[in-house]
N, C-alpha and C positions, 0 to 999 in steps of 0.2 A: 660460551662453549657448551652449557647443559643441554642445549637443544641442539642445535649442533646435526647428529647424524639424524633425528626427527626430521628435520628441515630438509635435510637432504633426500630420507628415504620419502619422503610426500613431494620433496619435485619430481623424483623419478616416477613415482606413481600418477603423477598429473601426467608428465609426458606420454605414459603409457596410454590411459586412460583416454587421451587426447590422440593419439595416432589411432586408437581405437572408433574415435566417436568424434571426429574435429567440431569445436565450440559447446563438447557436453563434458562429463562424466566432473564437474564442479565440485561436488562432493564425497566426492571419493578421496581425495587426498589428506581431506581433514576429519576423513572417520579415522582412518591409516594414522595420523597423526594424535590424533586423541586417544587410540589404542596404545601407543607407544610413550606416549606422552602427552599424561592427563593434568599437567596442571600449566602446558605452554599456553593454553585458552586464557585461564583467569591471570595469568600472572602479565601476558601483553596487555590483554585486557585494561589491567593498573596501573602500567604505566605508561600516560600518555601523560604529558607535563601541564593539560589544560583539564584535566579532567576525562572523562567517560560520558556521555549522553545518550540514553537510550529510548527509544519511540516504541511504542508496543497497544495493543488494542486488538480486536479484531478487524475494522476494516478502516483502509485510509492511510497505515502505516506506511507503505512505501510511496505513496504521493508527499506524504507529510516529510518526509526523511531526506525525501528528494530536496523539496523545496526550503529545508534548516540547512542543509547542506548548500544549497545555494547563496542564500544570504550569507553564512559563516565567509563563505568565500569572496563574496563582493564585499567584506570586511578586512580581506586580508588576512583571513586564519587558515591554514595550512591543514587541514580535515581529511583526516581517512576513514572511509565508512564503506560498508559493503553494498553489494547488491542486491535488489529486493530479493530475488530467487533466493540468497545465503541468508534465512532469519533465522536458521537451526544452529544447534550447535557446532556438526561437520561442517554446514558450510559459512558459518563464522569464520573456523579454522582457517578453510580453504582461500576464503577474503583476505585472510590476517597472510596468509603461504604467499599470496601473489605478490605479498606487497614487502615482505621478511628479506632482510640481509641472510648471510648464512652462519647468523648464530642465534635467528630469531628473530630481530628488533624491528620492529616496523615503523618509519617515519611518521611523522605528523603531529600539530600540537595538540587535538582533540579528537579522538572519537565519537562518531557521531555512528548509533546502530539501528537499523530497523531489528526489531525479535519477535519470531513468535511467541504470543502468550505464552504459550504450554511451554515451547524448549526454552525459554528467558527465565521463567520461573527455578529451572534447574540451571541452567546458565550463570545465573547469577547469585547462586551460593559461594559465598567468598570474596565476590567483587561489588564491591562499592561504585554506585554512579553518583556523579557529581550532579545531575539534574534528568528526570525521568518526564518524559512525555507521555501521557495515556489518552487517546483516539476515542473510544468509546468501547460499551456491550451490545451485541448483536447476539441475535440466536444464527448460530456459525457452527459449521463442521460439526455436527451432533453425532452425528459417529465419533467424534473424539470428546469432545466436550459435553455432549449430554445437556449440560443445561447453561445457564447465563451464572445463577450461585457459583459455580464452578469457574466461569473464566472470569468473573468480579473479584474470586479468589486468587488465582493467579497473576493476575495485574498487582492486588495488595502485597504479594511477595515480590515483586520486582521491583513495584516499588519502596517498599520498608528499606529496601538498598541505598538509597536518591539520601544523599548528606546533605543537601542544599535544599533543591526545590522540586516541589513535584506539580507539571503542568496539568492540568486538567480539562474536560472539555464539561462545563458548568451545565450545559443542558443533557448531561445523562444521570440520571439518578443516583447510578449504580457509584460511579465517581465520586460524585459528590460524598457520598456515602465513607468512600474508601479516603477520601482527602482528611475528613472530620475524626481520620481514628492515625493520624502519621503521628511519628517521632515527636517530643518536643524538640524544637529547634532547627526542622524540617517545613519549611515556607512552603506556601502554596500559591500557585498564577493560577489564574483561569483564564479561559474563552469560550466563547458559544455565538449565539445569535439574537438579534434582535426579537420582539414580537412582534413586528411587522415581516419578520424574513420566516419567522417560524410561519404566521399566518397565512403566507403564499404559497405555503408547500403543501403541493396539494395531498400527500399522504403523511406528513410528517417529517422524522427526523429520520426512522427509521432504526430507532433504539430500541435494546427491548424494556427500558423503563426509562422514559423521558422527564424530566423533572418537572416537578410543578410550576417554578419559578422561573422567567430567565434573566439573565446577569444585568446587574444596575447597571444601567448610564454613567461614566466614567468609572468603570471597574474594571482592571482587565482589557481584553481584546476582542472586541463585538464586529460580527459582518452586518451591515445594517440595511444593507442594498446587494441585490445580483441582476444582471442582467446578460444573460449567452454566457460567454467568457469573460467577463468584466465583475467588479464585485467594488464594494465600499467597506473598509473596515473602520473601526470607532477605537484609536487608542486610546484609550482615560482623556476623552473629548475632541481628539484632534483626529479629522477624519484621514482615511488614507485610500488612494485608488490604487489598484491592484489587475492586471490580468493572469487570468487562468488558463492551465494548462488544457481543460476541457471544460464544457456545461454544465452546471447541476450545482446547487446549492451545497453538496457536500465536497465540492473540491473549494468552497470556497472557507467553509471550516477547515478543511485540512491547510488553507492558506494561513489562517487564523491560530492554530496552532504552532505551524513552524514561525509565525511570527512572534509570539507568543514566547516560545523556549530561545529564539533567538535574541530576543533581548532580556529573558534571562541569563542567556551562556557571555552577552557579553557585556551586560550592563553599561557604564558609562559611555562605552566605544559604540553602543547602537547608534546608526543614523537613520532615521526613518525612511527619505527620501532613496537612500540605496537599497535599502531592505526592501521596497517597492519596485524599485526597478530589478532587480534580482527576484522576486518572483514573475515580476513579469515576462522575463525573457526566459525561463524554464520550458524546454517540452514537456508531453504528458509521457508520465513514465509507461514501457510498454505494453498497449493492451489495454490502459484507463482513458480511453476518449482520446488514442495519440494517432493521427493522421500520418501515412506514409505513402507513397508513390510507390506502385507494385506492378509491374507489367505494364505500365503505359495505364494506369489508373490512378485515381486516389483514393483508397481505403480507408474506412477509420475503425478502427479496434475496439473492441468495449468487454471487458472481462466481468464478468458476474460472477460471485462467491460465495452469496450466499442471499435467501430471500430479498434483505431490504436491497442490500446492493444489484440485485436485479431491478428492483423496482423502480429505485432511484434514475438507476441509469435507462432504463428503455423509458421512463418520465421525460427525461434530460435527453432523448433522442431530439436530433433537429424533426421538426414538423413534416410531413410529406415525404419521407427519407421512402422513395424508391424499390430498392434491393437491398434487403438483407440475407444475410448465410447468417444460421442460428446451429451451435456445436453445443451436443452434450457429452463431454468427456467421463472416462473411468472413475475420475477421481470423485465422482456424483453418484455414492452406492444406490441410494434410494431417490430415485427423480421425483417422489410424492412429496420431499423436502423443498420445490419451488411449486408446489399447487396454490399455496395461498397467494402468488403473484398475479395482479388482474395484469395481461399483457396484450388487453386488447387492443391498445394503441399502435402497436408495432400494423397492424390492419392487412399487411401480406406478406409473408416471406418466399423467398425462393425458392432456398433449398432450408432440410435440418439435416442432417447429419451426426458422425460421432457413434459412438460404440450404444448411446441412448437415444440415438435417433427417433425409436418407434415412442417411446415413452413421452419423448419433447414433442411429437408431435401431434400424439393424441392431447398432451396439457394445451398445447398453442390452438387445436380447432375445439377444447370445450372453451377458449377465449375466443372464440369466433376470428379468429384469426386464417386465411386464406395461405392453405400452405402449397405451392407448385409442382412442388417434389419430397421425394425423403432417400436421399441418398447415405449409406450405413458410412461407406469408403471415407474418410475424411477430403483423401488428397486428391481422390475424384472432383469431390464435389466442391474444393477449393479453384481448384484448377477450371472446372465448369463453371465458375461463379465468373469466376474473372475473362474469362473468354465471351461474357453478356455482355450487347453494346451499349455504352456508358449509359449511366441511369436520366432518365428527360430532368427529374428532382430529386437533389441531395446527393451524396456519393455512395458509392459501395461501402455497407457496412455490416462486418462481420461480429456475430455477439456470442460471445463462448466464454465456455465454465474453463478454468486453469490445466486441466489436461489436456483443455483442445488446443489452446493458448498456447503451448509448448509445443503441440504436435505441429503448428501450421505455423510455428515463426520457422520452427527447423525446418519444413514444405517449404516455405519462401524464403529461406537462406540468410533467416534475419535472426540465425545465432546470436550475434555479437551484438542485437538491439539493445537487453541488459546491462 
């Protein structure tokens, strides 16, 4: 009953909010809700009768979250977890509102969360998780974060929460680091990559401190192999085959991870053979390499976030790819933050666009990159994208920073993709 008229006054604010803006205004109801009622967050938070599980890093988090999520379920565990969009506090809330009785309670026997570094750091004063997943450090969002020390830090507070175990991804340094100073009585898992999969990448890992070392031979969770969408992982010697939601070496870590925490979260009840088949039948969450039919096309999405994850993923393009639309959205104050990207491979774009258009596209022709057009309008130049007749090689494929991302699911009515 404490929560009670919170509950009620943030549905009505969603309805609002939502007649206003059908398929947006997400977090709105759970800033409304935390103003009224700051401690409804930690206190669902705690009680979920399996624990709490939370994913955080800067990149990777919500493929990773997806795919623990999946497995938990082709185990028969009942798991509530939010939306990658909801990794902030408000829209924690707002995930927690959609799914609340009207006295607060939210179903499920574990929590399973994606969080931003920075809001999870504050989020999670007070709340205890049962096992913490940590993705890696990236030089990310420097306008908020300024430096790697900084978000190294933030993950150590999320995780000093983690009563059980804390997952780690072995080949970042910065991790490693942050594993060597836990709790007593705070386990550690790792995963990483082979030296034979580190060797084939042709830039790296894309950390901003790669560790010297990578994970022994029956240690842990090792990807040993990738090939397109296919990948090989190394459970403490027993290999496992896996498909992927998209290309690239790093969805195959992020595979390795959720496998990872997943048989931590369930210990004797892991089956490997399902735990493979539930990664493999996941789509890509949207926007990381996820394929959809658009106007009498097929599209594929590719969101970039920040340098490596640029790199990685126009690395991880299919070969010969055609047409692409390249979006530089608002949320990219300083575009000099992807110059050290070589993106010469991309070899012609179509259009760029985005409020950073001119910027993206001076960087794309000192990569000798052949650009056709530069259209500012987004939804122009979405709309002219896909009225070109189908590509001779590869599909349409559009590469945009997270405000474009949003702008042009909402142009293509693919709200509800989340």
């Amino acid at each position: 009953m404490r929560y009670a008229p919170a509950i009620a006054v943030g549905r009505f604010v969603r309805f609002l909010a939502r007649l206003r803006k059908p398929g947006g205004g997400s977090a709105v109801p759970g800033l409304v809700v935390n103003k009224i009622a700051p401690g409804y967050l930690r206190k669902t938070l705690s009680g979920f009768p399996q624990g709490l599980v939370v994913v955080s890093g800067s990149s990777g988090k919500s493929t990773t979250t997806k795919m623990l999520v999946a497995i938990l379920r082709a185990h028969g565990v009942d798991v509530f977890t939010n939306p990658s969009t909801a990794n902030i506090s408000q829209g924690l809330t707002s995930a927690l509102l959609e799914q609340a009785d009207w006295r607060g309670r939210v179903p499920g026997d574990v929590a399973v969360l994606e969080m931003d570094e920075g809001h999870g750091a504050l989020v999670m004063q007070g709340v205890d998780a049962r096992i913490v997943c940590l993705t890696n450090v990236m030089v990310d969002q420097i306008d908020r974060f300024h430096d790697s020390e900084m978000v190294a830090g933030m993950l150590a507070k999320i995780a000093a929460r983690a009563t059980e175990k804390v997952i780690v991804n072995a080949d970042d340094a910065y991790l490693e680091e942050l594993a060597a100073g836990l709790a007593e009585g705070v386990r550690t898992g790792r995963y990483g990559v082979s030296e034979q999969v580190l060797a084939a990448a042709p830039r790296g890992l894309g950390y901003a401190r790669t560790a010297a070392t990578r994970l022994p031979e029956r240690e842990g969770v090792r990807v040993v192999r990738t090939a397109g969408r296919d990948a090989v992982l190394d459970d403490r010697g027993t290999l496992v085959e896996v498909g992927l939601p998209a290309r690239g070496i790093h969805y195959a870590v992020d595979a390795a991870a959720a496998y990872a925490t997943a048989r931590a979260v369930l210990g004797d009840r892991f089956d490997r053979p399902r735990a493979a088949d539930a990664l493999s039948a996941i789509p890509a969450v949207f926007g990381r390499g996820e394929r959809r039919t658009v106007r009498g096309h097929e599209v594929e999405f590719v969101l970039v976030q920040n340098p490596a994850s640029y790199q990685l993923n126009i690395d991880g393009l299919e070969p010969g790819t055609e047409q692409v639309l390249f979006a530089i959205g608002s949320d990219v104050r300083d575009p000099s933050y992807f110059w050290p990207v070589d993106a010469s491979s991309l070899g012609r774009v179509a259009i760029v666009t985005g409020s950073k258009s001119a910027e993206a596209a001076l960087m794309l022709a000192y990569d000798g990159v052949r650009i056709d057009r530069v259209e500012p309008d987004l939804g122009r130049a979405i709309d002219d994208f896909l009225a070109l007749p189908a590509p001779s090689r590869g599909v349409k494929t559009i590469v945009f920073t997270a405000d474009s991302m949003r702008r042009t699911r909402a142009h293509l009515g693919l709200t509800g993709a989340e």
